[in-house]
N, C-alpha and C positions, 0 to 999 in steps of 0.2 A: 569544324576544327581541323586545323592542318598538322599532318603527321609527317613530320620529315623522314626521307628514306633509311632504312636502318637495315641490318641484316640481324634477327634475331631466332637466335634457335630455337626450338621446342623440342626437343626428343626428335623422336623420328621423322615427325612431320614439320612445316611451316605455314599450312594453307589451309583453312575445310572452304570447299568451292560447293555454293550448292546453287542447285537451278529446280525452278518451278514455276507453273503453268496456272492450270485454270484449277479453283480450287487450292491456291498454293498459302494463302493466309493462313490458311486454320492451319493447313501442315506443315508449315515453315514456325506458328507457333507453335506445335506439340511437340517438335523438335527440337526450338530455341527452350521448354520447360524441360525435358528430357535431360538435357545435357546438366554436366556437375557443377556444383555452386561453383567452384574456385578453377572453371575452365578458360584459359587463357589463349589459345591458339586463336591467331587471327583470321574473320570469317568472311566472303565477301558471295552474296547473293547477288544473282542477274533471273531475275524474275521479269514474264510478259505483266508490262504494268498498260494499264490505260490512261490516256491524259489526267482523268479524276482520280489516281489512286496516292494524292498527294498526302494522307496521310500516316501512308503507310511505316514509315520510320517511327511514327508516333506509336502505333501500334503496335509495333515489335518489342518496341520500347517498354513496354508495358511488362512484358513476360522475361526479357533476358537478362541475364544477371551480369551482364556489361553494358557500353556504349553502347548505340546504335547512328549511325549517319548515312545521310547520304552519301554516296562515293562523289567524287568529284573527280577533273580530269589534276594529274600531279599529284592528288591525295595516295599518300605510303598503307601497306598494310601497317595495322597494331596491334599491340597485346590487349586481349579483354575488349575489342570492338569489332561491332556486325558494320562493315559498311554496302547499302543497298544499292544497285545501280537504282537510276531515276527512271521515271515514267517516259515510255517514247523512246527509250534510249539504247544502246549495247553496253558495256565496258568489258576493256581486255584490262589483263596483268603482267605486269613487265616484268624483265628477271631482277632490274631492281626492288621488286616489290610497290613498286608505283602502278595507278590505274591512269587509263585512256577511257575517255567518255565518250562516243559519239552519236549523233542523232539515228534511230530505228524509226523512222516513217512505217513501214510497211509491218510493222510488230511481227509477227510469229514467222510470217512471209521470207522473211531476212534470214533466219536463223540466226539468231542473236546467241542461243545458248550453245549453239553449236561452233560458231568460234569464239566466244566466252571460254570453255572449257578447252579446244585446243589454244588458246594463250595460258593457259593456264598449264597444259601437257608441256608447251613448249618451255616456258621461264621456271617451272616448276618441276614436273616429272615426275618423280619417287617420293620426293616431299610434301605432296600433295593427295589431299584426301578429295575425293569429290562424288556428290549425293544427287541424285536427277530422282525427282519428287514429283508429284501428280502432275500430271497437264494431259492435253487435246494433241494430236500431231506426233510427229517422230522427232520435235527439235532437240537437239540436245546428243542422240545416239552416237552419230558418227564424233562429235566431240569426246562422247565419253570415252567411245573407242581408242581416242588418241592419247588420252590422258590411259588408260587400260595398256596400251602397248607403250608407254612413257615411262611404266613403271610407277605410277600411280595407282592408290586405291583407290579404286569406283565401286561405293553402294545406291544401290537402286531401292527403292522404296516399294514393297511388297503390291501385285496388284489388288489383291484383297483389300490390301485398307487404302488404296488410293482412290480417290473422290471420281476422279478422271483416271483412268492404268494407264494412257496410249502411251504416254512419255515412259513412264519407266518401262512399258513391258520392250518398248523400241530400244530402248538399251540392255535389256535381257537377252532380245534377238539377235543384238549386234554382235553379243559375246562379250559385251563391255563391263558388264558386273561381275565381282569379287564377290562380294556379296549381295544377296535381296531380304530384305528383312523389315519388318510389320512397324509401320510406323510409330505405335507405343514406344516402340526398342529402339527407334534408332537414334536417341540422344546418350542413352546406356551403350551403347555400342561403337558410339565415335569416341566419346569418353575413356572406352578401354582401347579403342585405336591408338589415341594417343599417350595417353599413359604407357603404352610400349616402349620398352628401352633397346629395340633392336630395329633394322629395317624394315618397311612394310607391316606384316599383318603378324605380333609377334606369336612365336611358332607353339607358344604354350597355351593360346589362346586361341588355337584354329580350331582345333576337336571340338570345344566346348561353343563355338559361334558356329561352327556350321552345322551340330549336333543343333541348336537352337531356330534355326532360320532353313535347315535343308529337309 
């Protein structure tokens, strides 16, 4: 389905960017259940996908309480849909709000999530939330870093409950998380991210989230 480009507000945010690895199904679903029934901020995942992980939108599909699609290249973000990048592949996001799809031959090797998320620092910045989820390797860190010094919020997904830590503990190391927090919580957690009616991480809500995750 094609999404014509639009500039649509959400409170404070207009993006959740999230990237995941090996082990990234089950945690991209306990995430996609987590979050509020009437959650609208548009989402767009760059997961290392393998040629066969063709059914993965189907899958997602299953548990989120919106759309789910492929990304495509020209496809706008939306309210109330996950778009996935595809297997093989990278996508960036433009400050239009439009995705760029191109081919990842060499999967993890590329760093896909790593300038995944700096397109996302750059067109996005402050209005952007972004989650780096279990996987193998360091992909992803220096991106989240970018999107961290962008004035973006980056949560990292707790080592403890990640299937794989190397990714998020590599964005822990970076300095790139705002937050780290148990995967149970982090659909509760993005939920009250955006529900905030102030910039960032609103301010009456910090005692109580890092009282919970620190």
């Amino acid at each position: 389905m094609e999404h014509p480009a639009q500039h649509v507000p959400f409170g404070p945010f207009e993006v959740l960017a999230l990237a995941a690895s090996a082990g990234g199904h089950a945690a991209v679903t306990t995430l996609l259940r987590g979050l509020p029934a009437d959650f609208a901020l548009p989402i767009l995942l760059m997961q290392h996908l393998g040629p066969e992980a063709t059914a993965t939108v189907e899958l997602y599909a299953r548990w989120a309480p919106f759309a789910v699609e492929w990304a495509q290249p020209g496809v706008a973000l939306a309210p109330r849909t996950l778009l996935v990048c595809p297997p093989r592949s990278f996508v960036r996001l433009l400050p239009d709000g439009t995705c760029t799809v191109s081919p990842c031959e060499r999967g993890a090797v590329d760093k896909p999530i790593d300038r995944f998320l700096e397109s996302v620092a750059r067109s996005f910045g402050p209005l952007a939330i972004g989650v780096v989820l279990t996987g193998l390797g360091n992909d992803g860190a220096a991106g989240a870093r970018q999107l961290h010094l962008a004035g973006g919020q980056v949560l990292a997904q707790s080592e403890a409950s990640a299937e794989y830590p190397e990714m998020p503990r590599a964005t822990i190391r970076a300095g790139a998380a705002d937050l780290v927090v148990p995967l149970p919580d982090l659909g509760q957690v993005i939920g009250e991210l955006v529900a905030g009616t102030g910039g960032g991480i609103p301010a009456h809500k910090l005692p109580n989230l890092f009282k919970r995750f620190h």
